[in-house]
N, C-alpha and C positions, 0 to 999 in steps of 0.2 A: 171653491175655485179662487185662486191667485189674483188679484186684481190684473194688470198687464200692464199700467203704468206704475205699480207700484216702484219697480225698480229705477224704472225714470223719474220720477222723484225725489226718489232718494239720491241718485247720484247728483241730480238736477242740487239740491240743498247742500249736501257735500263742497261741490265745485263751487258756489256762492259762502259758503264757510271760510272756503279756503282762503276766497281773494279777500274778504275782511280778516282775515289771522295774516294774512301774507305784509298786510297794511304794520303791524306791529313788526314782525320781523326785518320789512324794508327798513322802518324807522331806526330797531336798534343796529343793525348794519352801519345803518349812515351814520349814526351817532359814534361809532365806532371807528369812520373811518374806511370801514371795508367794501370801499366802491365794486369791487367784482364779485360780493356776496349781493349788494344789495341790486345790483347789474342781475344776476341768476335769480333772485328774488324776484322782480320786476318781471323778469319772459313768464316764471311761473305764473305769477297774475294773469297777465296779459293771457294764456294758454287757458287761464279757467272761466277767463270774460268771455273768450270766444266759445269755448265749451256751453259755459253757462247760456249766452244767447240761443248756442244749436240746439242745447236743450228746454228751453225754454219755448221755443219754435216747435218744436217737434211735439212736444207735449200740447200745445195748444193746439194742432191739425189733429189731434188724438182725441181730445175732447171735441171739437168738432164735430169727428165723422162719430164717435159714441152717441153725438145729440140729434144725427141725421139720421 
């Protein structure tokens, strides 16, 4: 049997990858100059914090009701 949160952890780690790798690509943008890469850059972050939170939330009401 499949765990059930297997998959929400994975994306859950993914989406937290993401915004640390995102951190290098803003920098070299900026470094470069190219204020509306490092502008697209930045929403993408931003899009995986909030991700990253919901999943983070979600998975811990998961374990919860697992331990109830």
């Amino acid at each position: 049997m499949k765990d059930q949160n297997y998959d929400l952890i994975h994306v859950l780690q993914m989406s937290l990858k993401h915004i640390w790798k995102l951190d290098t690509y803003i920098a070299d943008a900026d470094e470069r100059g190219d204020t509306e890469l490092a502008t697209w850059f930045r929403k993408m972050q931003e899009n995986n914090r909030k991700a990253g939170e919901q999943g983070k939330k979600m998975l811990l009401a998961r374990l919860q009701e697992d331990m109830s």
